[in-house]
DRENGU-454826 format. One line per 3 residues: number of its first residue (from 0); their letters; for each residue z, y, x of N, C-alpha, C. Coordinates in steps of 0.001 Angstrom, whole numbers. Example, Ala and Ser with C-alpha at 12.3 -4.5 7.8 and 13.67 -1.06 7.14 Angstrom:
2
0	AS	7800/-5690/13190/7800/-4500/12300/7800/-3300/13200; 7080/-2250/12850/7140/-1060/13670/7870/30/12900 .
***
This chain:
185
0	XXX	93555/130735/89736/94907/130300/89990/95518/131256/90990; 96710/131838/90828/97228/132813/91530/98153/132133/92699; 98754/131119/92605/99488/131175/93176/99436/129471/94544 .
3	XXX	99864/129518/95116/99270/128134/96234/99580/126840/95660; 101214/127110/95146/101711/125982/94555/100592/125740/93078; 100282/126317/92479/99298/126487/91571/98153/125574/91502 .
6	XXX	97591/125614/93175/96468/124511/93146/96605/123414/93120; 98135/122842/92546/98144/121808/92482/97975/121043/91260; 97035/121570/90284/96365/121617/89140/97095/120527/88379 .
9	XXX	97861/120970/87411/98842/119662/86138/97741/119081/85926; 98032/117812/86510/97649/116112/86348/97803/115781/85444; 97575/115052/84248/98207/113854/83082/99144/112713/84475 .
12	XXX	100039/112543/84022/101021/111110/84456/100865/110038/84088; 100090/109068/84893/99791/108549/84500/100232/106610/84926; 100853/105696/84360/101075/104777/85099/100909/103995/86254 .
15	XXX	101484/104282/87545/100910/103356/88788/101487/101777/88824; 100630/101094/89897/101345/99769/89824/101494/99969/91419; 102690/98964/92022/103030/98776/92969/103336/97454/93633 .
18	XXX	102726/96267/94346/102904/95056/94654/103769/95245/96016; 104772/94517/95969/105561/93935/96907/105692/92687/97384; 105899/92019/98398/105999/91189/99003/107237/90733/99192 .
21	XXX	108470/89587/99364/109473/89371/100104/108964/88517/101720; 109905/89168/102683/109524/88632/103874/110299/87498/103646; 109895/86334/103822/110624/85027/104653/109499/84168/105737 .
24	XXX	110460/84330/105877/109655/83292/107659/110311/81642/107782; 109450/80401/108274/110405/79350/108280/110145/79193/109726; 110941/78306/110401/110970/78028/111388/110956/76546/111714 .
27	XXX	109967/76234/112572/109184/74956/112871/110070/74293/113782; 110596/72966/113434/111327/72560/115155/109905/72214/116289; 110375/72150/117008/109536/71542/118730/109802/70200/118251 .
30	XXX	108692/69860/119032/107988/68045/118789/109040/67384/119291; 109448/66321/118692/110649/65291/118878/112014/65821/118618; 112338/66855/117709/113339/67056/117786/113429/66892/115692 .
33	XXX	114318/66422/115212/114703/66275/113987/114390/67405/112886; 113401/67139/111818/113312/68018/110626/113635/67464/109265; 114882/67429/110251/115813/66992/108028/116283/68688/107775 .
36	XXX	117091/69278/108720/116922/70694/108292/116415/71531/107300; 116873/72386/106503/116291/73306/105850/115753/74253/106316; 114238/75124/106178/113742/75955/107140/114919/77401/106877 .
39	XXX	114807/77992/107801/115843/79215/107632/115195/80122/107014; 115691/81025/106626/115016/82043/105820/115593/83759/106672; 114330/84433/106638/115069/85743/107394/115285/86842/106466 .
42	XXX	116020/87591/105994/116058/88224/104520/115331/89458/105304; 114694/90080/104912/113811/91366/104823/114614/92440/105305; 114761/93692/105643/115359/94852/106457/115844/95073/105078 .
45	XXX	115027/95346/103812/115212/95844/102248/115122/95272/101367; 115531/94800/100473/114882/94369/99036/113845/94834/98793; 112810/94350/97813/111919/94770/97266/111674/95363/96802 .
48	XXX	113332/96296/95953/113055/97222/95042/112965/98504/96335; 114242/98155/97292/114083/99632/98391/112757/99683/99625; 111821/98083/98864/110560/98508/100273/109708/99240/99404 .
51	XXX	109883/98650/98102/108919/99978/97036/109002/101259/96925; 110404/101532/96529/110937/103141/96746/110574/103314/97837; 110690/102918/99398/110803/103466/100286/109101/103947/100709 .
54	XXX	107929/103063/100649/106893/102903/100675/105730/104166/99283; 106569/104016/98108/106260/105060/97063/106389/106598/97784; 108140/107040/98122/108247/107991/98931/107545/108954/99996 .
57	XXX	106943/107701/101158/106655/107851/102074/105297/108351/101424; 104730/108140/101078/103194/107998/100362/103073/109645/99162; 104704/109275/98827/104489/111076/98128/104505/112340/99380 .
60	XXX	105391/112059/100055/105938/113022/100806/104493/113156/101950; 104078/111935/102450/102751/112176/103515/101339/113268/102546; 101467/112884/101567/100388/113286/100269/100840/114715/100439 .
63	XXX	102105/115626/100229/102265/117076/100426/102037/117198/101821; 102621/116806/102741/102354/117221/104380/100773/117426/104570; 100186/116545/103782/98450/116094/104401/98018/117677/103530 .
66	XXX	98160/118044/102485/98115/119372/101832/98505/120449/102242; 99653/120377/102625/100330/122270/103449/99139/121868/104998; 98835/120628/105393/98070/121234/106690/96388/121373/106523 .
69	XXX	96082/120801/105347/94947/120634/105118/94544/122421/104256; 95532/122979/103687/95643/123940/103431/95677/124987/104142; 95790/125029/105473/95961/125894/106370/94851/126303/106720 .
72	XXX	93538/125597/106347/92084/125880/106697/91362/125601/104963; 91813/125360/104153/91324/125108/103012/90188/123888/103202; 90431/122857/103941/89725/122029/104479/89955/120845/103191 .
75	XXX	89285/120549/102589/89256/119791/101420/88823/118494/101418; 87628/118176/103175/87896/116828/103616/88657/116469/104487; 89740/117189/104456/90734/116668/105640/90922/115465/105223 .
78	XXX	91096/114201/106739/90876/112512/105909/92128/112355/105189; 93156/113170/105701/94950/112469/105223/94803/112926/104168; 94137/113955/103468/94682/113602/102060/94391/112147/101737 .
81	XXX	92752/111767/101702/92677/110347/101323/93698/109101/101519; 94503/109223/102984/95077/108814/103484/96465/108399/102040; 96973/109730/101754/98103/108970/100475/97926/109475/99659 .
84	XXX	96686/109884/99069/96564/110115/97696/95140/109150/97355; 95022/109622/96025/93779/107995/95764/93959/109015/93858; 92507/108469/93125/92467/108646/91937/92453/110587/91409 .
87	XXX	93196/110841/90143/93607/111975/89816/93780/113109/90900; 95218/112117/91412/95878/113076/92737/95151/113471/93532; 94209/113127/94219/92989/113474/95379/92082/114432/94717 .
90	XXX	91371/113884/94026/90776/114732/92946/91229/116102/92850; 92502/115917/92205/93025/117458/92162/93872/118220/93138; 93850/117698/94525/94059/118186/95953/92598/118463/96227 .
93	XXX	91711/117940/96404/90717/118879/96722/90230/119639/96030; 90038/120051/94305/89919/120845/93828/90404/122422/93887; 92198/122090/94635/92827/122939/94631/92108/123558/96188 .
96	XXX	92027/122925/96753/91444/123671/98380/90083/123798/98074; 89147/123462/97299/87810/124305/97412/87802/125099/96631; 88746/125695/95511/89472/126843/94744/89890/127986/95957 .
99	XXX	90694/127395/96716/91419/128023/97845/89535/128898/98635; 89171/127749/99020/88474/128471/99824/86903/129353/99921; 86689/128854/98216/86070/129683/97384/86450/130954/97536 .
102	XXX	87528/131219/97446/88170/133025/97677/88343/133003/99231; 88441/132778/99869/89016/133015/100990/90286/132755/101178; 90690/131735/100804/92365/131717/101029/92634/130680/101725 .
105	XXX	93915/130680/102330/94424/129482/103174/96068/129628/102725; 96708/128716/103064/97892/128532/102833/98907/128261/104308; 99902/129405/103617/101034/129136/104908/101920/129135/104190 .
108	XXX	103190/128433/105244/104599/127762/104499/104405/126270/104049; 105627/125884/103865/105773/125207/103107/106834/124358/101957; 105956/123624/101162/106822/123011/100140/108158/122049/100636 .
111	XXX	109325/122257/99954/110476/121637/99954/110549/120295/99105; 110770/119324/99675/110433/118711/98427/112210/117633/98661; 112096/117127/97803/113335/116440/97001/113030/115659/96025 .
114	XXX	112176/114365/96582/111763/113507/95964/112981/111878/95501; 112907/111565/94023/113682/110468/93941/112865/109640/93134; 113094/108185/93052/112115/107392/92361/112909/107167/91188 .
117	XXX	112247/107267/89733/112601/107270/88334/113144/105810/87927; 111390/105287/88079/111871/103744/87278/110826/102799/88298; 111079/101797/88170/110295/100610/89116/109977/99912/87764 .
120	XXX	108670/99277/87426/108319/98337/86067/107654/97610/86551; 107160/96486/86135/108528/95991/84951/109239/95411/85957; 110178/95340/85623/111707/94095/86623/110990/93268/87463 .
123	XXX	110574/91988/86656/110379/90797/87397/109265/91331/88746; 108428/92645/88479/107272/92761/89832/107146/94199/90365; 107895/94912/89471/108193/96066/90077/106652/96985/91027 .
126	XXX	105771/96494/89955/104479/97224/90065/103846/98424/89810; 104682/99584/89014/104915/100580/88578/106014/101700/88900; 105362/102481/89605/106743/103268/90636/106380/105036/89990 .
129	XXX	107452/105483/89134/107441/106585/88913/108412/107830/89743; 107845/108644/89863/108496/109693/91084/108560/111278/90281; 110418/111532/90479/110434/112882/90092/111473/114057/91492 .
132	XXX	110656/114785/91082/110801/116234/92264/111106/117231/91396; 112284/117994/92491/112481/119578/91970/111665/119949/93475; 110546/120400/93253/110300/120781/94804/110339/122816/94416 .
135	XXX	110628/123281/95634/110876/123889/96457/109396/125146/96716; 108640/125858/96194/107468/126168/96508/107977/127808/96866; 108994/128098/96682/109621/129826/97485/109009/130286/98726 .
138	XXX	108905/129201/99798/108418/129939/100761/106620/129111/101355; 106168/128577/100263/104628/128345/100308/103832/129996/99051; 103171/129828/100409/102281/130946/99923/101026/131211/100065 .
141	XXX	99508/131873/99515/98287/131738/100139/98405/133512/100269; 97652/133222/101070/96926/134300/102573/95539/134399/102107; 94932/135863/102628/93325/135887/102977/92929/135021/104536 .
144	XXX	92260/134476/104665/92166/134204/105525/91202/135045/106436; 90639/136222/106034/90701/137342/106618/91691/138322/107494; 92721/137715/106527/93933/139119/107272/94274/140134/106071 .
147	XXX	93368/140071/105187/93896/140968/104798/94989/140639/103629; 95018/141658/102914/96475/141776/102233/96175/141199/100668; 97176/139694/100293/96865/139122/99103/98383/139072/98605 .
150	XXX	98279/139270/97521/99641/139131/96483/99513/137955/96030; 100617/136873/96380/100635/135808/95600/101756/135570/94460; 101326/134995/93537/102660/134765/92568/103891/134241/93246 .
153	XXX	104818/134758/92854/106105/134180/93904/106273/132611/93482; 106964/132088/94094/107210/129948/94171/108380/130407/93592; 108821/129203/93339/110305/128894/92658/110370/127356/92829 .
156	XXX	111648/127065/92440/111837/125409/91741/111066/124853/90664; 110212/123891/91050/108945/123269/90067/109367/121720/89775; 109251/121477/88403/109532/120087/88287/108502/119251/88932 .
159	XXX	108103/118177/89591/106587/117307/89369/107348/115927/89075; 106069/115393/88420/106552/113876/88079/105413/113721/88332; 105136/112452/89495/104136/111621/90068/104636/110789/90099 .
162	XXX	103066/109509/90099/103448/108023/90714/102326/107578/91460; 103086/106479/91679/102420/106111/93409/101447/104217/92732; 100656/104138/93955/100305/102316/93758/100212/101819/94889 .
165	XXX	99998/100607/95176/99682/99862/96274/98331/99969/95725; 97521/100339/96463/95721/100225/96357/95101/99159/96907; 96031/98391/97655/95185/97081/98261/96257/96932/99683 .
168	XXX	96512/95589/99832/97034/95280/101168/98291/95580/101947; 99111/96759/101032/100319/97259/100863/100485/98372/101445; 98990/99202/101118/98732/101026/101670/98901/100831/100153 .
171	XXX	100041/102198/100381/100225/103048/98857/99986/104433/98969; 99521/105068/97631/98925/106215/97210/99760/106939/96119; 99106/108077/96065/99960/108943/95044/98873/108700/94439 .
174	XXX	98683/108500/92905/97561/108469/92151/97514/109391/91122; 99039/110265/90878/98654/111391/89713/100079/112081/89910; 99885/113453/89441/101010/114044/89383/100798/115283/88451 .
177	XXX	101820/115765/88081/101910/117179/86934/103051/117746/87656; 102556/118935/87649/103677/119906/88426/103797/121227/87249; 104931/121792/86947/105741/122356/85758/106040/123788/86423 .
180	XXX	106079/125154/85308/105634/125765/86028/107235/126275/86931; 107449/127694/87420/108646/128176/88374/109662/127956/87242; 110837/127204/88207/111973/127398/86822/112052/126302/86255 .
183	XX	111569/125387/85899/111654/124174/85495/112571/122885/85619; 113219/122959/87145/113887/122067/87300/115449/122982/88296 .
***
């Protein structure tokens, strides 16, 4: 693989699920005081659909950060990848850094990304969160980590389409992604 953005080896896309919660809270009266009242309800900072997007996001975008730094040493157990990636996606983040450091390479710069969420499925639970990017890979590049002098394929605008899950307890992961080659989006 020639190029940094490269090691990010085309994934199959593959369906994630995503569980959400609504916050409501009730509120108890103090002893002797009247509960004919209806308990109050506190509406959430977001809807469910924007704690998903927002939570999917966060989970794509931590998943590249944990990569451009984990890349900087070709360190392939760095823990943050585990941290928001899970399945495929992990898999093929560390593949790409023990590729990397098989040759001697490390990675400097980094990816731009411009992430938006596609579709939330189905309606009623919104357990399925698909994610598309024009990211940005122009000024990510790999290095010898020698010093010496490596030609990398130049970056461009790359399509990716990933999706994310709740894996348990409402930590979400990137679980797969396909990235398209320069030019794409």
């Amino acid at each position: 693989m020639r190029s940094w953005a490269r090691t990010w080896v085309i994934a199959s896309v593959a369906v994630a699920s995503v569980m959400t919660a609504a916050a409501c809270t009730s509120h108890t009266a103090p002893a002797g005081t009247p509960t004919s009242a209806a308990p109050t309800l506190r509406a959430p900072s977001l809807d469910a659909r924007g704690l998903a997007e927002q939570k999917a996001l966060d989970a794509y975008r931590g998943m590249w950060q944990a990569f451009s730094e984990a890349g900087q040493t070709a360190n392939s157990q760095d823990p943050d990848l585990s941290r928001y990636a899970d399945d495929v996606a992990l898999r093929t983040l560390v593949t790409g850094l023990e590729a990397n450091k098989s040759q001697g390479l490390v990675s400097r710069g980094d990816v731009v990304l411009n992430p938006q969420v596609t579709t939330l499925t189905p309606p009623a639970s919104l357990t399925a969160v698909s994610i598309r990017d024009c990211a940005d890979t122009t000024h990510a590049v790999r290095v010898k980590a020698s010093g010496e002098p490596f030609t990398d394929t130049p970056g461009g605008h790359r399509l990716v389409i990933a999706t994310a899950k709740d894996v348990g307890g409402g930590t979400w992961k990137v679980t797969s992604f396909a990235i398209s080659g320069v030019g794409s989006c």
